[in-house]
C-alpha positions in Angstrom: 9.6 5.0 5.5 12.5 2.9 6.3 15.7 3.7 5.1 17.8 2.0 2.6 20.6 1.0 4.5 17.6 -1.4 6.8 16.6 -2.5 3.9 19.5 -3.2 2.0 20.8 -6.0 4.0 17.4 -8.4 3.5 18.4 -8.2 0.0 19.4 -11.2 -2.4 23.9 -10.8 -2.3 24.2 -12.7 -5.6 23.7 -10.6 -8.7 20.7 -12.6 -10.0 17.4 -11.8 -10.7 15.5 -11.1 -7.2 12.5 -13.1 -6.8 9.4 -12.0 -8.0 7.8 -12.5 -4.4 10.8 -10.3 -2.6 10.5 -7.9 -5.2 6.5 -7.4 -4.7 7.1 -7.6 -0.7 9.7 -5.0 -1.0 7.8 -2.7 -3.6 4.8 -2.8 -0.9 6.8 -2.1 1.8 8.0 0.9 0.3 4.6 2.4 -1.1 2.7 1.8 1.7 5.2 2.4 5.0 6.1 -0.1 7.0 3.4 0.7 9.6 0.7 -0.6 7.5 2.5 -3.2 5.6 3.1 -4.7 8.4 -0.8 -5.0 8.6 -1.2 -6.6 5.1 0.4 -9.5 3.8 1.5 -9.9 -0.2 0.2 -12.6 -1.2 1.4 -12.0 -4.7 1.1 -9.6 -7.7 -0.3 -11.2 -11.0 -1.3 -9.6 -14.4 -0.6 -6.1 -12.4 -3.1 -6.9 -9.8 -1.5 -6.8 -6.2 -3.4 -9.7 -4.3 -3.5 -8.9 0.0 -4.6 -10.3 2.7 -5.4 -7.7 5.5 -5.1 -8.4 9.4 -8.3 -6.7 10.0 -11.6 -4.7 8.3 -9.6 -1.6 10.0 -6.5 -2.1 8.4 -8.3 -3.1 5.1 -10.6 0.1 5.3 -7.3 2.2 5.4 -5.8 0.6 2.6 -9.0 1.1 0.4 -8.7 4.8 1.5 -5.4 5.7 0.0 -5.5 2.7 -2.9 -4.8 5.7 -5.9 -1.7 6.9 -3.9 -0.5 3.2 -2.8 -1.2 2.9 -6.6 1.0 5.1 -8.1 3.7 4.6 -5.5 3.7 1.1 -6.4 3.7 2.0 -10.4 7.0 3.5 -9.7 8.5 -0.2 -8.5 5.9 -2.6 -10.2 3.3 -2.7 -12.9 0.0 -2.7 -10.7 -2.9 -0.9 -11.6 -5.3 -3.0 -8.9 -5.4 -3.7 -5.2 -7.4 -6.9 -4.3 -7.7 -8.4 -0.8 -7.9 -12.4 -0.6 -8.5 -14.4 2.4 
């Protein structure tokens, strides 16, 4: 997992509300490892349902593998109960 201080630096300086999309990219990032995050794109999470798009059936088959853990690691950050894979 990355560490905070790598992390840190992509985030939004002002003291606003961070966008929903950097939140979900961030919260993803963090539950599944940046090794196969980088192998998924958010496409965005709506009504607790985190919408992907994988870079291959591989990376996708992996993902479907350890859904409850990326799950509840995401429940932590995010309300998402689902993992769905778009095109």
């Amino acid at each position: 997992m990355e560490r905070m201080r790598d992390i840190l630096p992509a985030l939004p300086q002002s003291r606003e509300v961070m966008p929903a999309a950097l939140a979900t990219a961030l919260a993803w990032k963090l539950a599944a490892g940046p090794e196969l995050a980088d192998r998924a794109e958010v496409r965005a999470c709506r009504a607790g349902v985190l919408l992907l798009h994988a870079a291959d059936t591989a990376t996708r088959a992996q993902i479907e593998a350890v859904t409850p853990e990326l799950l509840r690691a995401l429940n932590r950050i995010l309300p998402c109960r689902q993992i769905q894979f778009v095109p």
